[in-house]
C-alpha positions as CSV (number, residue, x, y, z in Angstrom):
1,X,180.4,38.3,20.0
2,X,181.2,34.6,21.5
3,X,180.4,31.6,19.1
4,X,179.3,29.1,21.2
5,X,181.3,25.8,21.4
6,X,179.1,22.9,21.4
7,X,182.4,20.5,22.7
8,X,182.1,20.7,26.5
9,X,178.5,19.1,25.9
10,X,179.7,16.5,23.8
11,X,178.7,15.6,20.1
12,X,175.3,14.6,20.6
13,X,173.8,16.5,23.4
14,X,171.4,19.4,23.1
15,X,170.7,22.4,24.7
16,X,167.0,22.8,25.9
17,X,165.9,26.7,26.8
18,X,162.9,26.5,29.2
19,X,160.3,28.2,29.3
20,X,159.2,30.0,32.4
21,X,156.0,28.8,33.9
22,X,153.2,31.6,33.7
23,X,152.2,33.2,36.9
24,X,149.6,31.4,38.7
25,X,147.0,33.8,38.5
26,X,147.4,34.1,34.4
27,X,145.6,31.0,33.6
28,X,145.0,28.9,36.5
29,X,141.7,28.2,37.9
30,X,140.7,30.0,40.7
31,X,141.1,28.2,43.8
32,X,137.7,28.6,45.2
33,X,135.7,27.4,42.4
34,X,138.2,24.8,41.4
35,X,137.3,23.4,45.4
36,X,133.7,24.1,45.6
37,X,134.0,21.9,41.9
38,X,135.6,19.3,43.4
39,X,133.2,19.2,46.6
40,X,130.3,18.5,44.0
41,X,132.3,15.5,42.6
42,X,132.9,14.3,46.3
43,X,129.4,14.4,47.0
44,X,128.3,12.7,44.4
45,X,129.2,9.2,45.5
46,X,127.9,8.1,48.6
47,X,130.7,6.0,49.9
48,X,133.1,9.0,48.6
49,X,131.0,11.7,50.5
50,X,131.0,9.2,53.8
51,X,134.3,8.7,53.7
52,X,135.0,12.6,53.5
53,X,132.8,13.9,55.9
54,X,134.4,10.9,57.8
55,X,137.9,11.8,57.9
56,X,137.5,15.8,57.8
57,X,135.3,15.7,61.1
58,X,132.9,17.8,59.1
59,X,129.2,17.2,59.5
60,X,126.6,17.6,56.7
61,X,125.4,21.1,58.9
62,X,129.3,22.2,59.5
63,X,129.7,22.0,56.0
64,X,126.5,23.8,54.8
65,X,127.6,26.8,57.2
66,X,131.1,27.2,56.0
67,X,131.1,26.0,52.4
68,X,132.7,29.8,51.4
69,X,135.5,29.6,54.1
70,X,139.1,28.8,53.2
71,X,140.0,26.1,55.7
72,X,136.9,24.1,54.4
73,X,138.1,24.4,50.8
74,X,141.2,23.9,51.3
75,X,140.1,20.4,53.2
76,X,138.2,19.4,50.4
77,X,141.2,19.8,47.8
78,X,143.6,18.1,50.9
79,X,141.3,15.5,50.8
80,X,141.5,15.1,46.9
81,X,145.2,15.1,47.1
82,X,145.8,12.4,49.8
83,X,144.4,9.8,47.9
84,X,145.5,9.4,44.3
85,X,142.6,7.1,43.1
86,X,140.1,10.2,44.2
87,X,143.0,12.8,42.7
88,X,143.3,12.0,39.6
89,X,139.3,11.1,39.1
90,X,138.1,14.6,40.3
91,X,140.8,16.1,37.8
92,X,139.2,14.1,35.0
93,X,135.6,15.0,35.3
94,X,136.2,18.6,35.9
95,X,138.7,18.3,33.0
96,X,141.7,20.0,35.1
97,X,145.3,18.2,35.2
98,X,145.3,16.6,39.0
99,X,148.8,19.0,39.0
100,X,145.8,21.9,39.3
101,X,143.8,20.7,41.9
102,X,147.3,20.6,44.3
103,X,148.1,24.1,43.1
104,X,144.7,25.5,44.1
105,X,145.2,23.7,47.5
106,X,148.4,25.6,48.1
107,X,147.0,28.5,46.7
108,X,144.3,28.4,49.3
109,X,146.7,27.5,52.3
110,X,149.0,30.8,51.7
């Protein structure tokens, strides 16, 4: 058995073993609810839900009709993630990291 020789890493350095992250589908929120979340947060400011609708080219009907679709959800997450300020306050009230909500987009794009 080799001893290992701490030298090449010089006297104070350390060695730092990783851990592998878990699959996604271990403990990560599912995609779907985590988006159909995050629409209710959208929608529950005015100027937020304006500005959504506004820059998705969704109307309040287009959305009603496909609220369970893919694209859509993935829109509303995409929409999340383009703008830090709305990021990182949608992760806070649904008490996910914001690192969550841009998985699930992915998630919902493959």
């Amino acid at each position: 058995m080799q001893q290992f020789d701490p030298a090449p890493y010089g006297t104070h350095a350390r060695l730092t073993i990783l851990k592998q992250p878990a699959s996604p589908s271990a403990n990560a929120p599912d995609p779907q609810t985590l988006a159909l979340n995050a629409l209710g947060w959208i929608l529950g400011d005015e100027d937020r839900a304006g500005r959504f609708l506004a820059l998705t080219g969704l109307t309040p009907e287009d959305l009603r009709t496909s609220l369970g679709e893919r694209g859509t959800l993935g829109a509303v997450l995409e929409f999340l993630c383009s703008h830090e300020p709305d990021l990182l306050g949608a992760a806070e009230a649904l008490d996910v990291a914001p690192q969550d909500l841009a998985a699930a987009r992915g998630r919902l794009r493959a």
